[in-house]
C-alpha positions as CSV (number, residue, x, y, z in Angstrom):
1,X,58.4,6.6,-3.9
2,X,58.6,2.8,-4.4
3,X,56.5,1.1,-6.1
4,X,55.4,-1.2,-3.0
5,X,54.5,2.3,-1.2
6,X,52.7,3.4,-4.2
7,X,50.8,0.6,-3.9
8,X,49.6,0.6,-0.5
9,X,48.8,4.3,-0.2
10,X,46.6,3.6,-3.2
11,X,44.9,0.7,-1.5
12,X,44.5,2.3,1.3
13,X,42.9,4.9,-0.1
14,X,40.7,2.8,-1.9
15,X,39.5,1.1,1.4
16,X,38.8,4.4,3.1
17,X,36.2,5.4,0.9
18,X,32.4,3.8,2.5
19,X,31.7,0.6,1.6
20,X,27.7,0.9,1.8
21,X,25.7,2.7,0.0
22,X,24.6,5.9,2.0
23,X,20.7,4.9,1.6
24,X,22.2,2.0,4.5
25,X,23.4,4.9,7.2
26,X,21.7,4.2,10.4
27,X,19.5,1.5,9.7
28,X,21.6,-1.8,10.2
29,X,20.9,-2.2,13.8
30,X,17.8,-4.4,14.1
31,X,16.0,-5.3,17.1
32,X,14.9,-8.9,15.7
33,X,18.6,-9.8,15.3
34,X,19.8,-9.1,19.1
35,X,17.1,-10.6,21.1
36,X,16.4,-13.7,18.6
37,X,20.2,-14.7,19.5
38,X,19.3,-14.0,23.0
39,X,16.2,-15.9,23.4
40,X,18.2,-18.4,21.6
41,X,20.8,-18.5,24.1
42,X,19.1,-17.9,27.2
43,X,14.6,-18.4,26.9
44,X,12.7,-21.5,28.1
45,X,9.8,-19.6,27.0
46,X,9.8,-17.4,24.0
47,X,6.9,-15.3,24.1
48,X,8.8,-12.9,22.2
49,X,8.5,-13.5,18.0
50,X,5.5,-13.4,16.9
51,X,4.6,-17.0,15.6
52,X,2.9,-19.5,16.4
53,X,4.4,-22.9,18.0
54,X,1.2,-25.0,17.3
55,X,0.6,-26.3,13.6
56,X,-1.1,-24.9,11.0
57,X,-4.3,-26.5,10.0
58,X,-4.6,-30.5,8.9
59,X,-6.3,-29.2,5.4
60,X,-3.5,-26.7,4.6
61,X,-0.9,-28.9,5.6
62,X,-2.3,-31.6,3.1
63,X,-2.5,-29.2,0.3
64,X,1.1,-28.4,0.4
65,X,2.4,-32.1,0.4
66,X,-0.4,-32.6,-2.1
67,X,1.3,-30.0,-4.1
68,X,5.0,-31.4,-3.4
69,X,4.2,-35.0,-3.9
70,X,1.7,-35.2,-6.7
71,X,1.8,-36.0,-10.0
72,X,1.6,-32.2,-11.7
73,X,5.9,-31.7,-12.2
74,X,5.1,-27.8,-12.9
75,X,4.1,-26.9,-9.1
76,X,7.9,-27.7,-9.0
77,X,8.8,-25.3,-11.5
78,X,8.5,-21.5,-12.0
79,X,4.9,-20.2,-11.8
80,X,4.0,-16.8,-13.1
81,X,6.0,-14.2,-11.4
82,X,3.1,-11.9,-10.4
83,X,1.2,-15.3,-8.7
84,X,0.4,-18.6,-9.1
85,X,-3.0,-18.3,-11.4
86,X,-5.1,-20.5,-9.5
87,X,-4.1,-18.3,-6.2
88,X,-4.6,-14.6,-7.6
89,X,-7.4,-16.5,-8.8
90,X,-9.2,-17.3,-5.5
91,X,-7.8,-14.1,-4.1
92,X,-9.6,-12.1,-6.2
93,X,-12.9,-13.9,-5.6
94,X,-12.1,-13.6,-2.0
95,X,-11.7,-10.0,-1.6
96,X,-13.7,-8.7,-4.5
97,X,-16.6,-10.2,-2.1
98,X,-15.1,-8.3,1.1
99,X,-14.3,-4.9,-0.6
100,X,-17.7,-5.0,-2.9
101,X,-15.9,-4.7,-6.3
102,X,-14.7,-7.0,-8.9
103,X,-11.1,-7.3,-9.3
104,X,-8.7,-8.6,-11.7
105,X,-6.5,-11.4,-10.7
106,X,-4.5,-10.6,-13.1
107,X,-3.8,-6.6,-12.6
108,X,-5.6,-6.1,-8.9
109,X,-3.8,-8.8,-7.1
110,X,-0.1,-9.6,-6.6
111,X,1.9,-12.1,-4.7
112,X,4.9,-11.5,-2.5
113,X,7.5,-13.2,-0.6
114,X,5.3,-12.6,2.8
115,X,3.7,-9.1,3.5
116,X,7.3,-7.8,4.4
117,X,8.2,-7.8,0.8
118,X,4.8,-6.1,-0.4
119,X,5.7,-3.4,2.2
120,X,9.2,-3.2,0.6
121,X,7.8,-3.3,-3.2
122,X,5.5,-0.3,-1.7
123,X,8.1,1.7,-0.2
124,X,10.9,1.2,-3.6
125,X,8.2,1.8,-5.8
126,X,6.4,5.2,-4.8
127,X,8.5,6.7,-2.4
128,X,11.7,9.0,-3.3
129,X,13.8,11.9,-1.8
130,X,11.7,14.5,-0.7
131,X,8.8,12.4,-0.6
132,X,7.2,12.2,3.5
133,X,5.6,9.1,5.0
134,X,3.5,9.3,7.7
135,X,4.2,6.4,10.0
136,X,1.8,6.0,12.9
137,X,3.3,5.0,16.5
138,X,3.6,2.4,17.6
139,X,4.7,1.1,14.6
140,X,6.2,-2.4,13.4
141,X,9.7,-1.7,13.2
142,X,10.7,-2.8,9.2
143,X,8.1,0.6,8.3
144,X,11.2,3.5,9.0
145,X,14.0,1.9,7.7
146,X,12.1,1.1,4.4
147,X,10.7,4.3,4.1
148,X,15.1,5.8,4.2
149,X,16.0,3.0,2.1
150,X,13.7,4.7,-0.2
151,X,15.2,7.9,0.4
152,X,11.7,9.3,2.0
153,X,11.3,10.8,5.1
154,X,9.5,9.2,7.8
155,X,6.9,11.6,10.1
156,X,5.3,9.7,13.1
157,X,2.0,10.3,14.9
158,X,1.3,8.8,17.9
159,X,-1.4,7.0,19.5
160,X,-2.8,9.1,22.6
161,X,-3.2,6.6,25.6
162,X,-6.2,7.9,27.7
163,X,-7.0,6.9,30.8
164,X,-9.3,3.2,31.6
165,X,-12.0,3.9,33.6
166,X,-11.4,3.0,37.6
167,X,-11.3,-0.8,38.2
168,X,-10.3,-1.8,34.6
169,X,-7.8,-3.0,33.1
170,X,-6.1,-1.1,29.5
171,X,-7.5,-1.8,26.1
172,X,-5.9,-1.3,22.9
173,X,-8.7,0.6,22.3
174,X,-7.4,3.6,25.0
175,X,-4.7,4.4,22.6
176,X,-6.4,6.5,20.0
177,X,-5.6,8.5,16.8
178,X,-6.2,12.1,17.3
179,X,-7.6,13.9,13.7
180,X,-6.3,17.2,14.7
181,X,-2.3,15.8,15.2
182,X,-2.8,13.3,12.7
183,X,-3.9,16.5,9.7
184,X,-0.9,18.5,11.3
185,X,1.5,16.1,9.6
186,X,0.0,15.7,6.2
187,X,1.6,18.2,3.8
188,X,2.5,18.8,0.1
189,X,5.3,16.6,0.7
190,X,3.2,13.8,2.0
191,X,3.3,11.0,-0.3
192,X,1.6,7.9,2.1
193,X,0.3,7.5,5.1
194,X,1.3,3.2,6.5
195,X,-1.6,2.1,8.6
196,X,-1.4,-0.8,10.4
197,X,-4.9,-2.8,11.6
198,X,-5.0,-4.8,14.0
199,X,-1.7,-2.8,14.9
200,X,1.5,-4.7,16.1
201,X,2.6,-4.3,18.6
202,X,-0.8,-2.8,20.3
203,X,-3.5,-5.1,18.9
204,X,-5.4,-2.3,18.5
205,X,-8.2,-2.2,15.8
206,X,-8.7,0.7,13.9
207,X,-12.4,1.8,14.6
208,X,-14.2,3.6,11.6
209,X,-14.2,7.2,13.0
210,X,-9.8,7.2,12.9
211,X,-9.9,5.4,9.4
212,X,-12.4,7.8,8.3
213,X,-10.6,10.4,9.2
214,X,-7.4,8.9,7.6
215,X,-9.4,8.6,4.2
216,X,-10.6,12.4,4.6
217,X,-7.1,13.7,4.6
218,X,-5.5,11.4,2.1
219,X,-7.4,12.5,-0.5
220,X,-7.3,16.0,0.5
221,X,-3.6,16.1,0.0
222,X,-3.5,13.2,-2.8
223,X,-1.4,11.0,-0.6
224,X,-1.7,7.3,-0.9
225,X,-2.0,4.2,2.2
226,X,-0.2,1.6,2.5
227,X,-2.4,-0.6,4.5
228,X,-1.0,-3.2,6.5
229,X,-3.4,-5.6,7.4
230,X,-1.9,-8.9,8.0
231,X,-3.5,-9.9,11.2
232,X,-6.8,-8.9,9.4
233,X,-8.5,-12.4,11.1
234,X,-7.6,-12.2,14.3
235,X,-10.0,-9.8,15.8
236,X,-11.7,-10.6,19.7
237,X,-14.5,-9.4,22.2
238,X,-17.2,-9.3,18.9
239,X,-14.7,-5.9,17.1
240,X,-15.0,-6.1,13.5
241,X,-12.1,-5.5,10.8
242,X,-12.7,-2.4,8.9
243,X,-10.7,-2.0,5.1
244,X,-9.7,1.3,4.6
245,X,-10.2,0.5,0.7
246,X,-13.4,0.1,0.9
247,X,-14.1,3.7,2.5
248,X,-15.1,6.5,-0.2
249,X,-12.3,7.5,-2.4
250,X,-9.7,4.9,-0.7
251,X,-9.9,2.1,-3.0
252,X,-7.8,4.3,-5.9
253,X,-5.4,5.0,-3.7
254,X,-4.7,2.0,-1.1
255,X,-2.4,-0.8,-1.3
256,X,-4.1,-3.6,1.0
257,X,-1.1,-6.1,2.3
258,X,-2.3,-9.4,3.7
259,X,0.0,-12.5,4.8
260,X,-0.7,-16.2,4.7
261,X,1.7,-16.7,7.6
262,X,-0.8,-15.0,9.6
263,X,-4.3,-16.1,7.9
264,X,-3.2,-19.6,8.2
265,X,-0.2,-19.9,10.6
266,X,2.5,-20.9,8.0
267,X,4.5,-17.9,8.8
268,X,7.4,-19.7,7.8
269,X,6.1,-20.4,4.0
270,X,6.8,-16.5,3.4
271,X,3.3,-16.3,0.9
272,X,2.1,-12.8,1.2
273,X,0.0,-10.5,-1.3
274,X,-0.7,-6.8,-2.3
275,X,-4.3,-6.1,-3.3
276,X,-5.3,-2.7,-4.9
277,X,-5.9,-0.9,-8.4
278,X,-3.8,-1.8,-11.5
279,X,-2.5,2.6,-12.0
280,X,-0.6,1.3,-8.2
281,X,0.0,-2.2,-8.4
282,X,2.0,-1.9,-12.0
283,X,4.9,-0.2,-10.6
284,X,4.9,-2.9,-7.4
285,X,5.2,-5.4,-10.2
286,X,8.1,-3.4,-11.8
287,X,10.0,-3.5,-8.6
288,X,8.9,-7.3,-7.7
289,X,10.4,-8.5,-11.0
290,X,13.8,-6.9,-10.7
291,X,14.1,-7.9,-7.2
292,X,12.8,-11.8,-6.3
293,X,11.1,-12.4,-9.1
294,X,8.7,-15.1,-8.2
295,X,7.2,-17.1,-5.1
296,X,7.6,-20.7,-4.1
297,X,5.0,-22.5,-6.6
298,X,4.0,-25.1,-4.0
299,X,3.4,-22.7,-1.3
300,X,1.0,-21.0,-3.5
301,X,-0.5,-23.8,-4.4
302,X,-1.3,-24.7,-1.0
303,X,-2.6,-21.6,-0.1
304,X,-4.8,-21.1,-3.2
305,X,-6.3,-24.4,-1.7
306,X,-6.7,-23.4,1.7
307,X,-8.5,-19.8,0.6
308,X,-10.4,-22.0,-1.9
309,X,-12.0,-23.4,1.6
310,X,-12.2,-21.0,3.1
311,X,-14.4,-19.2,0.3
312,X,-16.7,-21.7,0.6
313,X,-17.1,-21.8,4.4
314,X,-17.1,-18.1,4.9
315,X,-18.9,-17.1,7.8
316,X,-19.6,-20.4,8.5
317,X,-18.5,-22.2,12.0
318,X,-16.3,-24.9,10.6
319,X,-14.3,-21.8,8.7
320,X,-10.6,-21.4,10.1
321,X,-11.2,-18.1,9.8
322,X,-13.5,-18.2,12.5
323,X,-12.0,-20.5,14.7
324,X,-8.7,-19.2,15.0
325,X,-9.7,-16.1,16.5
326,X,-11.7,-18.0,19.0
327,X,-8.5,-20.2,20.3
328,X,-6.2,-17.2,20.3
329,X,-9.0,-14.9,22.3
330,X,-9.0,-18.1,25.2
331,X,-5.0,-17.7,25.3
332,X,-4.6,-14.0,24.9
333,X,-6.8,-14.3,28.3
334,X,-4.8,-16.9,29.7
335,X,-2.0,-15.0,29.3
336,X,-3.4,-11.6,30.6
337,X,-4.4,-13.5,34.1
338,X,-0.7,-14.8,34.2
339,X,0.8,-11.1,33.9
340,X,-1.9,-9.4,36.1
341,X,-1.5,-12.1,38.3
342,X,2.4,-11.4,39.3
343,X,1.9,-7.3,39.1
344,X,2.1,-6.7,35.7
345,X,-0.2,-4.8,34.0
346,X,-1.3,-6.1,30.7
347,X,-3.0,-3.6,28.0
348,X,-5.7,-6.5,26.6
349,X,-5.6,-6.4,22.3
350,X,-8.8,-6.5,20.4
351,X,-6.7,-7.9,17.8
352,X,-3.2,-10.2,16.8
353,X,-1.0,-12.1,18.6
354,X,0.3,-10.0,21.1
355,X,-0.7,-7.8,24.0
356,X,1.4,-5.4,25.8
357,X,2.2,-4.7,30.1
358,X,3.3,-2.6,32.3
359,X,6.6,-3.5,33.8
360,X,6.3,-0.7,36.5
361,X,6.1,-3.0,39.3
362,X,8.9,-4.5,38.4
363,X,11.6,-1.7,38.2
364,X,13.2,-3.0,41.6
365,X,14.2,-5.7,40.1
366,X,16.4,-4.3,37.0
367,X,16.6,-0.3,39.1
368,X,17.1,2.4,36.4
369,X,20.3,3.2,35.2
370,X,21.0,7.1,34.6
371,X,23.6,6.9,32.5
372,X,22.8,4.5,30.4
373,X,21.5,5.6,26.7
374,X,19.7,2.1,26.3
375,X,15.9,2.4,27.1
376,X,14.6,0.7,30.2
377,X,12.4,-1.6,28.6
378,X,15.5,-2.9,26.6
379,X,17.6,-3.6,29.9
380,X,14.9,-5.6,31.7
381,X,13.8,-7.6,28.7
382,X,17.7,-8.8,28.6
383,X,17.3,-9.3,31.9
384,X,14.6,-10.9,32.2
385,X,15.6,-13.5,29.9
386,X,19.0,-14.2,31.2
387,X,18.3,-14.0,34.9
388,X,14.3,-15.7,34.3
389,X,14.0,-17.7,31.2
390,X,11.5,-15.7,29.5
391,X,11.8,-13.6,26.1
392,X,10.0,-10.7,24.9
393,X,10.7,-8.2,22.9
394,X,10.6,-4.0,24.7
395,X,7.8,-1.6,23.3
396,X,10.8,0.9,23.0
397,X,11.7,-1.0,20.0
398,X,8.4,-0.2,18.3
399,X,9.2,3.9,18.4
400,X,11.3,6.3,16.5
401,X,14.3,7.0,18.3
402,X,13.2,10.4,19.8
403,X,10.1,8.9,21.5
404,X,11.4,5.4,22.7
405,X,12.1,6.7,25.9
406,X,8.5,7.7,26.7
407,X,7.3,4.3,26.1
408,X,9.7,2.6,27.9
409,X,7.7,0.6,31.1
410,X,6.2,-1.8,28.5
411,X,6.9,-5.5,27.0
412,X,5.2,-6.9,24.2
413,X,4.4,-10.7,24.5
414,X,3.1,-13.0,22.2
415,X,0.6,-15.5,22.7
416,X,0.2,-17.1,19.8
417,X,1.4,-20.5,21.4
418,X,0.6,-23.9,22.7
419,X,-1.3,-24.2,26.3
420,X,2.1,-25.8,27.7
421,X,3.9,-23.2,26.2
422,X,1.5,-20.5,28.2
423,X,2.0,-22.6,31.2
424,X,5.3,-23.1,31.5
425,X,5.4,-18.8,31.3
426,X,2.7,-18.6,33.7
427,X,5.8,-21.0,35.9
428,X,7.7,-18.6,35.4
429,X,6.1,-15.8,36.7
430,X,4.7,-17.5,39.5
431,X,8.4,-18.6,40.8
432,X,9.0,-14.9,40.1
433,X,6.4,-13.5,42.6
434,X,7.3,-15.8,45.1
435,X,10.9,-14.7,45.3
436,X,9.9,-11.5,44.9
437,X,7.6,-11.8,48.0
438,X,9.8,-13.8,50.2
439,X,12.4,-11.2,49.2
């Protein structure tokens, strides 16, 4: 053969072989990706990611250009890779006093690049073939893919929706855990159970019973929790944030995530932090300092600021803590007498930034499409933000793929915004029901 033949058989051979690694099959499509570029393109209102489009408090802001502008040149430098001392610092103060126990700041506390990289440090650093994951549905969509990257496999249990009393509208709290299905999926395989309270996209908050009942069986079978709890602040109606750490026989065997975007509203400033014993959190620092490395300096030293505050103010009125709950609990309502108002039915959070509705009503306007594979939910919210102007994001998206179409009448919208931003949705869907009407 000649040589130029030779050549390009080889290279083509070469090219035929996957490029990816195989841990990558499956999991490249991401829901965040599509409808960002389409709210992008298309929204007047995004009610669809979850973050906030008001600033972040006056007294954080002036600790980060504190930080940035002062006269100490090492908060532009590298800081110590697991956290910024005088944040693990004040972390460990913080939620030594909230879980009863004195922690390290140096062993118990670690800082990530936002809560989504302590869920990935998590997931790389205990979780390997033939390992299962219990993954509880709904579920915020980064928890299955991590857990394959991993080479785990995910096992979901759902939340049960039971039915509101007569005359009132859904809670978060219908959707419950049910501890017969949920000890049917822990097994020798089980390696951790991800809990998620206040649960995106729901808003539920976990009541003690289900954690309870979670604790019971993970130390039955050994199992560890990853434990979620970013929107740990932003609790309504007078429920109460429960740590599953702090339950008997958790605290060895829990990872507790938490997220400065969320405390504080900075979601952009990516500060995040895994809380839990040093026998777990060494092998999160093995995978944290072969992967980022280390956290923006000034961030941290912002933050460290604002939860220095905030230590000193807890429970008190002028806390943020206290007072951001309190706005978002007058817009969450806001937004729920919009979507009622039009047809929708809203399922009202106890907790986060986001409630959930019923699109039923609304199926003449997008009419189901037999033989198409894409859920319903996923159609209409492209629809609706085309044809309307208004993004969110379908409930579909926040299932495995074998139980997306049985949860696919619902659309998650986020709140978390200014008052003109809530009215110009409530616009909107006013416009909406008169054409709708007049139709």
């Amino acid at each position: 053969l000649p040589l130029r033949l030779i050549f390009s058989l080889s290279w083509q051979a070469k090219m035929s072989k996957p490029v990816q690694a195989q841990r990558l099959e499956g999991i490249d499509k991401n829901i965040w990706v599509e409808f960002v570029n389409l709210a992008a393109t298309y929204s007047k209102v995004n009610l669809g990611q979850g973050f906030p489009d008001f600033p972040p408090p006056d007294f954080l802001k002036e600790a980060f250009v504190r930080a940035v502008s002062g006269q100490s040149q090492a908060l532009h430098q590298y800081t110590r890779a697991f956290g910024h001392p005088p944040l693990v610092k004040v972390l460990a103060q913080f939620f030594g006093k909230l879980l009863g126990r004195d922690l390290d700041p140096m062993t118990n506390v670690m800082v990530t690049v936002g809560a989504y990289q302590a869920l990935f440090c998590c997931f790389q650093a205990f979780v390997e073939e033939g390992n299962e994951v219990i993954i509880i549905e709904p579920f915020f969509d980064c928890y299955e893919p991590m857990v394959r990257m991993a080479g785990g496999t995910p096992v979901f249990v759902p939340l049960r929706l039971k039915a509101p009393e007569a005359g009132r509208l859904m809670s978060s709290a219908d959707w419950e855990l049910d501890p017969a299905e949920l000890a049917s999926k822990f097994s020798e395989r089980t390696k951790a159970i991800v809990l998620n309270s206040p649960n995106n996209p729901l808003g539920k908050v976990f009541g003690r019973r289900e954690l309870e009942a979670v604790a019971r069986l993970c130390v039955r079978h050994g199992a560890l929790c990853f434990s979620d709890e970013v929107y740990e602040w932003l609790v309504y109606d007078g429920r109460q944030h429960l740590r599953v750490a702090s339950l008997p026989g958790m605290w060895e065997r829990t990872v507790t995530i938490g997220s400065s975007g969320k405390t504080f509203s900075v979601t952009g400033w990516k500060v995040g932090w895994a809380v839990g014993p040093d026998r777990l959190l060494r092998h999160l620092r093995t995978v944290h300092q072969n992967s980022v490395y280390h956290c923006a300096t000034a961030a941290q030293e912002a933050v460290a600021q604002g939860f220095q505050r905030e230590l000193e103010l807890y429970g008190k009125p002028e806390s943020y803590f206290m007072q951001l709950p309190r706005e978002l609990g007058q817009k969450r309502d806001s937004l729920v007498q919009s979507l009622a108002a039009v047809g929708m039915k809203p399922i009202v959070p106890e907790g986060t930034y986001f409630l959930v509705a019923d699109i039923s009503e609304f199926k003449s306007d997008v009419p189901e499409d037999p033989s198409s594979d894409e859920p319903y939910d996923s159609r209409f919210a492209k629809w609706m933000v085309k044809k309307k102007g208004l993004a969110a994001i379908p409930f579909s998206a926040f299932f495995c793929d074998a139980h997306k179409s049985s949860h696919s009448h619902f659309l998650r919208f986020c709140f978390a915004k200014e008052e003109a931003t809530l009215k110009a949705a409530n616009d909107i869907l006013q416009a909406w029901k008169r054409e709708k009407s007049s139709s």
